[in-house]
N, C-alpha and C positions, 0 to 999 in steps of 0.2 A: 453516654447518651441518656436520656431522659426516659424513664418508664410510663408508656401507654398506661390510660385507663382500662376497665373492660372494656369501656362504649366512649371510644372517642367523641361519637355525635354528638353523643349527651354533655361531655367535655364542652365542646365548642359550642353548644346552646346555650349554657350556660354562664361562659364567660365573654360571649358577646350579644350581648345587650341590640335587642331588635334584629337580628340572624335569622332567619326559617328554624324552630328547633324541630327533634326529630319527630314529636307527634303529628307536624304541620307540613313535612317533609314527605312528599311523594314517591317513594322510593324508586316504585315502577316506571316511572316519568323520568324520571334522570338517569335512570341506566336505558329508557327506550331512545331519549334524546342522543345521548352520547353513544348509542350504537348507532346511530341513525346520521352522525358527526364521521365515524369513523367507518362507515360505507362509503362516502364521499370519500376518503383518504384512500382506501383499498381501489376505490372505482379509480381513480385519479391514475395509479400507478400502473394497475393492468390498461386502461384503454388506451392509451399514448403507446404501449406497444401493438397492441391490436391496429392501430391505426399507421403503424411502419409504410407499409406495403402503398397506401394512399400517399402519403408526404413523400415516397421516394419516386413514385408518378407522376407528382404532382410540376410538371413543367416549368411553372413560373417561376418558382423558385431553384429548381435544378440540383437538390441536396444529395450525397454521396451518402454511403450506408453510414461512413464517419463520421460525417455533420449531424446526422439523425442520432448517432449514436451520443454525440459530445450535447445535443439539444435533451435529451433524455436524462444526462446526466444530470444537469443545472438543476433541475427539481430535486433530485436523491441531496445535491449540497447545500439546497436549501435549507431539505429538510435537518440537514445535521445542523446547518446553525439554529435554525430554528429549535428544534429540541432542547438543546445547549440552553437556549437564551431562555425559553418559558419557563425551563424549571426552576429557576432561582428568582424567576419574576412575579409566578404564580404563589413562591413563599414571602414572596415580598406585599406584595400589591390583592390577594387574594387568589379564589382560583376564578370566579363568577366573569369577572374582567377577562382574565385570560383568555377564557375559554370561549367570552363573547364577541374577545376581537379577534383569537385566531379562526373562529369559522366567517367571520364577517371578513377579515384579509383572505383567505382562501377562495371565497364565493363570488367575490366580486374579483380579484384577478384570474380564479379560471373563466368568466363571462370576456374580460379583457385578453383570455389568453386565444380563445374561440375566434375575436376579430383581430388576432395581432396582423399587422401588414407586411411583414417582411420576418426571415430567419433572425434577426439581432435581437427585435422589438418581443418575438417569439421565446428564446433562451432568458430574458431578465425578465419577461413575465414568469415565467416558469422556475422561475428563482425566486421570486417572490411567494409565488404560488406553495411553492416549497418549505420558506415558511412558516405559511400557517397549517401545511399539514402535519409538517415536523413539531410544529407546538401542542398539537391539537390534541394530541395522545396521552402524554405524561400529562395534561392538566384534567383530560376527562377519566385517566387511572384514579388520581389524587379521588377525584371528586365522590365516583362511585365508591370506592372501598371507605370515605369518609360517611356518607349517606347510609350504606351499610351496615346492617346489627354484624357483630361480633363472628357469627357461626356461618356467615354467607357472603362476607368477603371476597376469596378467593372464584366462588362461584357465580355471582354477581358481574364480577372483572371482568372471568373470561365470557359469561352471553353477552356483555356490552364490546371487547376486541372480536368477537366471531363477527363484528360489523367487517374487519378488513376483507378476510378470503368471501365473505357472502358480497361484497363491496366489487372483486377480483373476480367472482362470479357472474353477476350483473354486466360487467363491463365486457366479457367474450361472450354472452347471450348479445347483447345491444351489438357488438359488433359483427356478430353474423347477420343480425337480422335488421339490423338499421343504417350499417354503413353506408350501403348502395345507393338509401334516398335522402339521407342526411349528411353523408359525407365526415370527412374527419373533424371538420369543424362543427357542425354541429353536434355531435356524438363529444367532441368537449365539453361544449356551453352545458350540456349536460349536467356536468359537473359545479357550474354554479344555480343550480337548482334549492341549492339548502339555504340560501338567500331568501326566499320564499316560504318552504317547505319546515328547516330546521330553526333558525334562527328565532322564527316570533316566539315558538315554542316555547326553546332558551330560555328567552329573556323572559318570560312569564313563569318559566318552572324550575330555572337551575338556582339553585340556593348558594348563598355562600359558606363555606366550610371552613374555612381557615379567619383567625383572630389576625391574623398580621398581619403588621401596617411597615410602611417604608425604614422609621426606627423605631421598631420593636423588636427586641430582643438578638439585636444583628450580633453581639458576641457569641450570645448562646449558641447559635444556630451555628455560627463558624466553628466554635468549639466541638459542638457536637457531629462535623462532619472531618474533622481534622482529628480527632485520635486515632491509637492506630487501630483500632478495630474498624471503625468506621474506615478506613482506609483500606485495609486488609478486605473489606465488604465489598467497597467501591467497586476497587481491582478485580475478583472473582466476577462479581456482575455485568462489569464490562467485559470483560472476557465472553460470558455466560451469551450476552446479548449481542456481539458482536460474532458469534460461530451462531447464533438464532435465526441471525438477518441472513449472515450468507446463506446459510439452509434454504430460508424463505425465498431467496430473492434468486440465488443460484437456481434452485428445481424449478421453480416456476416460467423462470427463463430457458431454461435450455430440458428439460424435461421432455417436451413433444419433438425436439431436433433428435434428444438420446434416443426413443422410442422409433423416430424413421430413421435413425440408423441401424436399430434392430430389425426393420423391414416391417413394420407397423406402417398401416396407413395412416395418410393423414389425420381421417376422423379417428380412430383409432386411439393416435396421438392424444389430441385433443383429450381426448374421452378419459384418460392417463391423467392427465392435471387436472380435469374437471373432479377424479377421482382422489387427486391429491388436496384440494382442499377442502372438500367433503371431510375426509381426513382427519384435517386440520381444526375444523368444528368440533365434531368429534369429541378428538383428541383433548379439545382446551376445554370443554365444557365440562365434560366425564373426570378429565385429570386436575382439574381446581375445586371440583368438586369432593373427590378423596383427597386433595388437600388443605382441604376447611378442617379436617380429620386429622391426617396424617402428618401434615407441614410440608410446606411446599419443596423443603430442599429435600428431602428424598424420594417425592414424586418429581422433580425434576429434571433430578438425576436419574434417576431407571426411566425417565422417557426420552433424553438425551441418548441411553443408550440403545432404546429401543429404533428409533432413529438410526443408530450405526448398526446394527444390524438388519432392517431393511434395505437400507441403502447398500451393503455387503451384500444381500441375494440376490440386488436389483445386477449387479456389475458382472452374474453371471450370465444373467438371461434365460430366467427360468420357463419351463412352460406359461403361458397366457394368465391362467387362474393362480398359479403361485405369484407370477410378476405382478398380479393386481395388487395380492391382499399384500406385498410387498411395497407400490406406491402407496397404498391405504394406508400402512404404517408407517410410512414415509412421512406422509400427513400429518398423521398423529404425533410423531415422535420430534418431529420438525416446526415447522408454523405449532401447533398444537402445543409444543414445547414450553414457544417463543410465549405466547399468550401467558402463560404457566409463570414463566417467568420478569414478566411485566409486574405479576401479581404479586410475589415472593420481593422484589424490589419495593411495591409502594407496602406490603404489612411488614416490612423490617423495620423499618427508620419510622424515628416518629413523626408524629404530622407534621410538625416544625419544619422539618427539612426533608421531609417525604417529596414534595417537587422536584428541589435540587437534588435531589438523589436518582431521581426518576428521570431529567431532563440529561443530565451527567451523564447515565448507565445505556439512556438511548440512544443518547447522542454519538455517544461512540461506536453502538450498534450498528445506527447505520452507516458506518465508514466500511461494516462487515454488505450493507447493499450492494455496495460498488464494487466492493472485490469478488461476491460468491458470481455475477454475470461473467467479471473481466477476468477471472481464473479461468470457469469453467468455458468461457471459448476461447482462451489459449492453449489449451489441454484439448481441444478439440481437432482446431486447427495445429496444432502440432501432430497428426497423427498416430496417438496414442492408445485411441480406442475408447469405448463406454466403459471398459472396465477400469480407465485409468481415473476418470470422471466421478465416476460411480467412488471409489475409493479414496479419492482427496474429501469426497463432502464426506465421508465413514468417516476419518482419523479428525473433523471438523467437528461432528458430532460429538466426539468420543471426547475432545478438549470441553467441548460446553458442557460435558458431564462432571469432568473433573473441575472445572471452574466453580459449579453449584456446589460438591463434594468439599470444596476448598472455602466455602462461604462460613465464615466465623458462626458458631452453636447460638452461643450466648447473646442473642440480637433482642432490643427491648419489645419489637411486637411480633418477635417470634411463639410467643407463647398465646393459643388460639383458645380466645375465651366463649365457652358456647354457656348457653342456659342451662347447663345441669353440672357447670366444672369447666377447671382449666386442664387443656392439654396440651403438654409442649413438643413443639415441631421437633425437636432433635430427638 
């Protein structure tokens, strides 16, 4: 693989002629836009289940918990093609483009998914929808850590993805308190709001970062994702990212059902997840920030397994105040992780192929979406217990820790260049 600069920016100001370079580059502005990108994505995914309860009500259409559930799904498969495809389209074609058609595809079919007319017209909107949320991610990672000085990388990354759980947040605020008079459709259209809101911004402030054009340098970039280090990386990160998603997607789902089968109330419940992505912030803000320092593979990994051992004290049901600070580190050690590790994916690989690397590692992640829900209430409704629950997402964590552990030393933007020296992540 090809060795990073210290300052990529400066890199890419350089060799492209009329580019935004990094004195003219708004830093603040492109990590507020792209957090503000990846709230819609977050919001996207918690409110369709918030709004369960209404579409199974909902007469006209007369949907089964199975149809709601297979209609939910369509989005999570979007988003995996969608991931898939930006990465290698955003090293092709830029990230500026990418980024400006996958919020523009997102914004205008959640507005079309608000008025879909029937369950059919509803699941291929929501595939679509999918997408561009699936794209949206790996091209706004690429963007910020490119935009980014050298020593704030990692930290940058993670307050731009703390848009998802703040995103996940918004979206069970809004559905307590505005379902009733807006109903499930409108608490969608909702979500094409960034249509308006994100979008002009965009296109006035997101810079382009990448040199490459459709053939330029198409060997190089094959080569340098096809050795076997680069492959040995891939593998680990996939890995890494796919026990990330289930973590994510698994507790967040079934988290307030575990908690009323410990005899927690409702609000209770709630209060438990709202605590878990609290967490989750946290967690990614704090841990990308000691690993601007440290390198991200072994804050990774010790938050990987921080993660399995909360989730190990959650499966006994400790008293109230140990069970909290238990989903807290739930949080942190999970989504909080996942963030962590978005981040360690795009400062590996060089920017060349930092897309497709990024679009690859999530794409496969989220295949980890679908499974941490469809596990954990399998294992639920087998009457198992929370402690059986509790304990498959443990031994889940404990793999994405050894995945990060297994992530090759010798990576070319492993080594984290700050203004007083270089420090190498391993």
């Amino acid at each position: 693989m090809v060795l990073l600069t210290p300052d990529p920016t400066l890199e890419f100001a350089m060799n492209a002629p009329g580019k935004t370079t990094p004195a003219t580059t708004n830093r603040p502005m492109v990590v507020l836009i792209c957090f503000a990108a990846i709230i819609f994505d977050g919001y996207d995914l918690i409110i369709y289940g918030s709004t369960v309860p209404s579409l199974l009500a909902y007469e006209e259409w007369s949907l089964s918990p199975a149809d709601v559930g297979a209609i939910g799904g369509y989005a999570l498969l979007g988003m995996l093609f969608g991931a898939l495809a930006s990465g290698p389209l955003t090293d092709l074609f830029g990230r500026r483009k990418l980024f400006l058609g996958c919020l523009t595809l997102y914004s205008v079919t959640m507005l079309a998914v608000a008025a879909a007319p029937d369950p059919t017209t509803l699941s291929v909107l929501r595939f679509v929808a999918g997408l561009g949320f699936g794209g949206i991610a790996p091209v706004a990672i690429a963007l910020v850590v490119e935009v980014a000085r050298p020593h704030e990388r990692q930290r940058l990354n993670a307050i731009m993805l703390a848009g998802m759980p703040v995103g996940g947040m918004i979206a069970a605020f809004s559905a307590l308190a505005l379902l009733d008079d807006f109903g499930f459709r409108g608490l969608w259209a909702f979500g094409g709001l960034a249509l308006v809101t994100v979008l002009p911004l965009a296109w006035v402030f997101i810079p382009e970062t990448s040199t490459a054009t459709p053939n330029r340098r198409t060997v190089q970039r094959t080569r340098q994702l096809t050795n076997v280090r680069a492959v040995a990386a891939l593998v680990a990160f996939s890995v890494a990212n796919f026990a990330g998603f289930l973590l994510v997607f698994g507790l967040n789902t079934w988290l307030p059902q575990l908690m009323r089968a410990a005899h927690y109330g409702l609000g209770s419940a709630l209060a438990f997840q709202l605590l878990l992505n609290v967490g989750a912030v946290v967690g990614g803000i704090t841990g990308s920030t000691i690993a601007d320092r440290l390198g991200a593979r072994r804050v990774a990994t010790v938050m990987f397994l921080v993660a399995t051992a909360s989730v190990v004290v959650m499966a006994f049901t400790p008293p109230t105040g140990v069970l909290a600070v238990a989903v807290f580190a739930a949080g942190v050690g999970s989504i909080g992780t996942q963030i962590i590790v978005f981040g360690y994916v795009a400062t590996y690989f060089d920017a060349e192929v930092r897309g497709t690397a990024l679009g690859v590692t999530t794409g496969i992640g989220r295949l980890g979406a679908v499974c941490g829900p469809t596990v954990g209430g399998i294992l639920l409704t087998s009457g198992l217990g929370n402690a059986w629950v509790f304990g498959f997402f443990g031994a889940v964590a404990a793999a994405g820790g050894l995945a990060c552990l297994l992530v090759p030393r010798s990576a070319p933007a492993e080594v984290v260049c700050a203004r007083t020296g270089a420090l190498s992540a391993s």
